[in-house]
N, C-alpha and C positions, 0 to 999 in steps of 0.2 A: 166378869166384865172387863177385869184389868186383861184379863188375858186376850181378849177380842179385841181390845183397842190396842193393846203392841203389837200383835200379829196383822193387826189392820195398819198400823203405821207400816212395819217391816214389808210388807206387802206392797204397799204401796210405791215405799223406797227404791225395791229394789226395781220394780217393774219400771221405773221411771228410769235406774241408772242401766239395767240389760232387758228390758222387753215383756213379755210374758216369761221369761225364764223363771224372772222373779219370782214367777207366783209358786213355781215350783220349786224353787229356793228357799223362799221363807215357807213354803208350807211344810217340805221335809226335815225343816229344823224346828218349825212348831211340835208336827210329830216326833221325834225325837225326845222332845223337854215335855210333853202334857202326854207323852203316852199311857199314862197311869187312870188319865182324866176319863171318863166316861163321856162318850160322843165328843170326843176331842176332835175328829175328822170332821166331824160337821159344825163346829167353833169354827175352824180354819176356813169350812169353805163359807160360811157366811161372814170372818174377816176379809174373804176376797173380794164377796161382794160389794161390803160396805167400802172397799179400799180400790176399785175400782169403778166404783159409781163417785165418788169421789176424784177421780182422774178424768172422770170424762165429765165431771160438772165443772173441772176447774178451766179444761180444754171448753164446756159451753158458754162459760162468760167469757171467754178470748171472740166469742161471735163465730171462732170457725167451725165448730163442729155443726151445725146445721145443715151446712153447706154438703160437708165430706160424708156426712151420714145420709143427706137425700141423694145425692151422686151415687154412690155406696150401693142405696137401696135399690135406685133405679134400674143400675145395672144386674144387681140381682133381682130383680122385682119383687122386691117386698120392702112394707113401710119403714120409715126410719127407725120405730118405735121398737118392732119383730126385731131390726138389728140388735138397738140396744139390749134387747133380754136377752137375746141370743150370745151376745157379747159377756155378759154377765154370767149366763150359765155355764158361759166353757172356762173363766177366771173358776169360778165354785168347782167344775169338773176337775181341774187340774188340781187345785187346791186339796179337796178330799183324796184324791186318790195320791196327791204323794201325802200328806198326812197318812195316812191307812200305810205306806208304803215304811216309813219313818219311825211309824209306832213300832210295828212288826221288827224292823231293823233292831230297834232297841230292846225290843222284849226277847228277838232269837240273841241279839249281844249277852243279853243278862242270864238267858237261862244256858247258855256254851258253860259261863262261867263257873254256875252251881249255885248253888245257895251260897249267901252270906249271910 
């Protein structure tokens, strides 16, 4: 649990301070630290979620996101709602896969090495 909520803080953070890069940032350094973890990739990518549903509730009480997600929708025609999951599953998409990318990094680092 601790570890979903700092990966969901870190996530969050960054995505605020560079974009979605974020999520690819904090997820490859989650991977990296809980590679040992079983389904650690799918930890990370449901901190993404929780840490970008979180971004966009905090952008819903400012009152604008209603606005920019049925504009959003309309132009691609479909509802606001289809946006938001859609939203959310490409944060968890990026998430797992550099997780998965992170672990692997660390596990081919470790095994170069030899045994310790």
């Amino acid at each position: 649990m601790i570890a979903l909520l700092v990966t969901a803080l870190a996530v969050a953070a960054l995505t605020w301070v560079v974009g979605w890069w974020g999520v690819v940032i904090a997820a490859l350094l989650a991977g990296v630290v809980l590679w040992r973890r079983r389904g650690a990739a799918w930890l990370v990518a449901l901190a993404a979620i929780v840490a970008w549903s979180a971004l966009i509730l905090t952008n819903a009480v400012g009152g604008r996101f209603a606005t920019l997600a049925s504009s959003i929708g309309g132009v691609m025609g479909v509802p606001p709602a289809l946006l938001v999951i859609v939203t959310l599953l490409f944060g968890a998409l990026l998430a797992w896969s550099a997780a998965v990318l992170g672990s692997e990094i660390r596990r081919a680092a470790r095994s170069a090495r030899g045994p310790v």
